[in-house]
N, C-alpha and C positions, 0 to 999 in steps of 0.2 A: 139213123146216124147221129140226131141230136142225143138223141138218149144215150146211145152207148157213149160218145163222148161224155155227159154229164155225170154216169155213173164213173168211168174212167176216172173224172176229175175227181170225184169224191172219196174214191179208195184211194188215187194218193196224195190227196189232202191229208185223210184220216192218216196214214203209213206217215207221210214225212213230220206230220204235227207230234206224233207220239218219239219218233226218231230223235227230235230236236227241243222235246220238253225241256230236258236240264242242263242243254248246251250253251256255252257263252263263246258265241262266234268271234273270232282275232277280226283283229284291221289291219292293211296292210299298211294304216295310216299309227300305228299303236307306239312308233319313237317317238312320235308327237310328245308324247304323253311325260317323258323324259326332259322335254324340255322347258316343262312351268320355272316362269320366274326367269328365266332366261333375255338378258338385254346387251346391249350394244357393247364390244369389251369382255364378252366374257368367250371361252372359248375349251365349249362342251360338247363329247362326241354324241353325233346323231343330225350337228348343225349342216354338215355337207347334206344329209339328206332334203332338211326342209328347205334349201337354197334347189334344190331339183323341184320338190313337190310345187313352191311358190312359185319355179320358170314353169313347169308345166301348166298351169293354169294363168301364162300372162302376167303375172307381177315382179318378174325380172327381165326382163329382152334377154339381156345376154350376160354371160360370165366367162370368165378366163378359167382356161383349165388350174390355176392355181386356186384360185375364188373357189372352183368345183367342186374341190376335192380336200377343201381346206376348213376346220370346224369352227371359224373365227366368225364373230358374230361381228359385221362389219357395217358400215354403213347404207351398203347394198343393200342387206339384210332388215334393219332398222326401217328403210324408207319402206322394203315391200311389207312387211307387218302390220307399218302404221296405214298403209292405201290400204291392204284386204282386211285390217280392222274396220275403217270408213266404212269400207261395202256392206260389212256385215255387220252394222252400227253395234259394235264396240270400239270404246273408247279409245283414240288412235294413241294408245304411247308410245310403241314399239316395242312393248316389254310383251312376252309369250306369259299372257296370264292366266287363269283359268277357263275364263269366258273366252279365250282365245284359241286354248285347249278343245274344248267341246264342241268348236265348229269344227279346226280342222279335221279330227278326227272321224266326226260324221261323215257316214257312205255317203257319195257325192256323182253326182254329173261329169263324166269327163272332159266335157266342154268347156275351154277358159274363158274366166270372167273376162281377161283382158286381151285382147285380139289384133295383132299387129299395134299394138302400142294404145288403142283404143278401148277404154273402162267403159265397159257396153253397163255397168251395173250402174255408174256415178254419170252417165250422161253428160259428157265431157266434151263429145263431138258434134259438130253442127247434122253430120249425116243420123245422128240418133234421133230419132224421135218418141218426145214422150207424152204418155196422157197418164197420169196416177206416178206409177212406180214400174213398169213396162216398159220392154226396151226391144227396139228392129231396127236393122237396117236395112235403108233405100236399094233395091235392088236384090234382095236377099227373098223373092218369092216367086209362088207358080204365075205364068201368063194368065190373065182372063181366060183365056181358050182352053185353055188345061184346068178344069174344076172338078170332074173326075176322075180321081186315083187312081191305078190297082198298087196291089201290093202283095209279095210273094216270102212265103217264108223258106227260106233256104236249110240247107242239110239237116243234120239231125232235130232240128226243132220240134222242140217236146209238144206231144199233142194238148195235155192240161195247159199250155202256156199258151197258143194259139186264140182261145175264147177271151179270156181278159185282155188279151193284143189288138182283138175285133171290137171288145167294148168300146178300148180308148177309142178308136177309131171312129165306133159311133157317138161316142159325147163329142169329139170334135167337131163331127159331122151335123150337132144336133145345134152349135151355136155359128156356123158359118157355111158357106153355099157350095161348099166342099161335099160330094160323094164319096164312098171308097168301099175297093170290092177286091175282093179275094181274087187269085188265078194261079194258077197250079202247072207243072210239069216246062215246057219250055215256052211258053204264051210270055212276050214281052214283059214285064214291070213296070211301074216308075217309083216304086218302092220296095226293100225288098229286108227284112228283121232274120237275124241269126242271133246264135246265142255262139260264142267264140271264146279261146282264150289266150291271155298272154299276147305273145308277139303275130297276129294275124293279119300282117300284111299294109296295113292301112297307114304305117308312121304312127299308130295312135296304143300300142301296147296294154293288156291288162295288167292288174298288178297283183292276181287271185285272189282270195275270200276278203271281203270286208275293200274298205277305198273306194276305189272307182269301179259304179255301177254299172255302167252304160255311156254310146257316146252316140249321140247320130250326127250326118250332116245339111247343113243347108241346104233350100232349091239350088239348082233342082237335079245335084247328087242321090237322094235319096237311100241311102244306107241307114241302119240303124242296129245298132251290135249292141250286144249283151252278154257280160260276164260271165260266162260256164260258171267258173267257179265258185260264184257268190252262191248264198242261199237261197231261194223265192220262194215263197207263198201266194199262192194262186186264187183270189177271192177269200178265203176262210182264215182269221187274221193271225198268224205264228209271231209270237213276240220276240223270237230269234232269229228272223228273216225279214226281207225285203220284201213289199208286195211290189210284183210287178205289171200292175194294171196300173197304179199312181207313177213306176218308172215310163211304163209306156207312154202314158198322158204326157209329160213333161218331155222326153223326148222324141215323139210325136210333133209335139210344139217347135221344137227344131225342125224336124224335117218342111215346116210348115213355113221357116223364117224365124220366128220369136226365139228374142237374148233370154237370160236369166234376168229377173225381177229380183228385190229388194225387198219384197212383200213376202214376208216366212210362211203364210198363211196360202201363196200363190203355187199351184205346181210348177211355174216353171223358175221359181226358188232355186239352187243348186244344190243343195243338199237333205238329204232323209234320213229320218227314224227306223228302228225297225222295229216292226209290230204296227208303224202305223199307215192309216190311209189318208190319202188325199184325194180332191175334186179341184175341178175348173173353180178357182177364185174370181171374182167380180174383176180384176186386173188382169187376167190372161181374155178373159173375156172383152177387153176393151183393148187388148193389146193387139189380138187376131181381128179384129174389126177394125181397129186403125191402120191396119197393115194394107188389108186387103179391101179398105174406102166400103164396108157395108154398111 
């Protein structure tokens, strides 16, 4: 069964890497891109969208259906620029610059930085705690009694995508006292990975190819979604896709508790490359450990 899975993976490794040589995948994030050099006063269309994408991810509460719908770069707008500048240590001016540009743009975490008014990245709240650049909150994990996982992968999920889903699982499992094990057909969960798209139910919508990768949630929900429509590369590295053995890891780490980090270097970062991989940085490592007192 390993083998044929492994062979499996390799024919369409080989198929989708040749498919995607000379492709240059959109974002659903690509108005960004329209609006370099963009600052407080000016009023250029594309601005209602980045006033959505900024409330989706935390750095507006709320807006007025005029605000919404309206492409005026306003003071709303300025204050949340200069906060998710902070986070992602660029320079706070409030102006959309180029360094500004090439985060947001980058495929990202669906998970917001800011969460009920609380900047889990800048460590704001007394309920945050931090060691390095790692961020959890108090109450956000499995019981003692619960260190054993399962975890089920639901409907069409591609069998090639299955093995790299298991790996993360085992690196997690290789730096904390956590087990996790597969289970099949109608046997309980307390995890459970699909790959979805668009509007699937959860309040939490995709937005197709490119943008948002993936979203999981907190103990002890245990869901973890994944973008149909995006690209993936499964172990063998496509420089026009997403590997999602590094999305798994990262959110994995959701499921497990742990915020986004501040450390670009950390998987559980917010945002990725494509073409590239990542590993358990020295900070996610100290972050699952301080979480869970090992």
């Amino acid at each position: 069964m390993a083998l044929k899975l492994a062979n499996s993976l390799l024919v369409f490794i080989i198929t989708v890497s040749i498919g995607y040589a000379s492709y240059t995948s959109p974002s659903a994030f690509d108005f960004i891109k329209n609006l370099e050099g963009c600052g407080k006063g000016n009023a250029t269309q594309g601005i209602y969208q980045l006033k959505t994408y900024l409330k989706r991810f935390g750095y507006i509460e709320h807006l007025s259906e005029t605000q919404a719908n309206n492409d005026v770069f306003d003071d709303i707008l300025e204050s949340a620029i200069k906060t998710y500048q902070a986070n992602y240590k660029i320079k706070p001016t409030g102006i959309i610059d180029a360094a500004t540009v090439s985060r947001m743009t980058a495929p990202r975490c669906g998970v917001a930085d800011i969460i009920n008014g609380v900047n889990h990245m800048r460590h704001r709240s007394s309920m945050i705690h931090t060691v390095s650049h790692y961020a959890y909150v108090t109450g956000n994990k499995w019981e003692p009694s619960n260190r054993h996982l399962t975890y089920k992968f639901l409907g069409d999920f591609p069998e090639v995508a299955k093995l790299p889903a298991a790996l993360a699982f085992k690196r997690w499992a290789s730096v904390t006292r956590f087990t996790f094990s597969e289970v099949e057909g109608l046997e309980r969960s307390d995890l459970t990975l699909e790959f979805v798209r668009r509007d699937h139910g959860d309040g939490l919508p995709f937005d197709g190819e490119g943008g948002v990768l993936a979203h999981a949630f907190y103990p002890t929900n245990g869901r973890l979604h994944f973008d149909l429509d995006d690209k993936w590369f499964y172990l063998f590295i496509n420089k026009n896709a997403t590997d999602l053995l590094s999305v798994s890891l990262h959110e994995i780490g959701h499921l497990l508790g742990l915020q986004h980090s501040t450390v670009e270097a950390a998987i559980m970062y917010p945002t990725f490359k494509r073409g590239e991989t990542k590993d358990l940085d020295q900070d996610d490592i100290l972050g699952i450990k301080a979480l869970y007192k090992l």
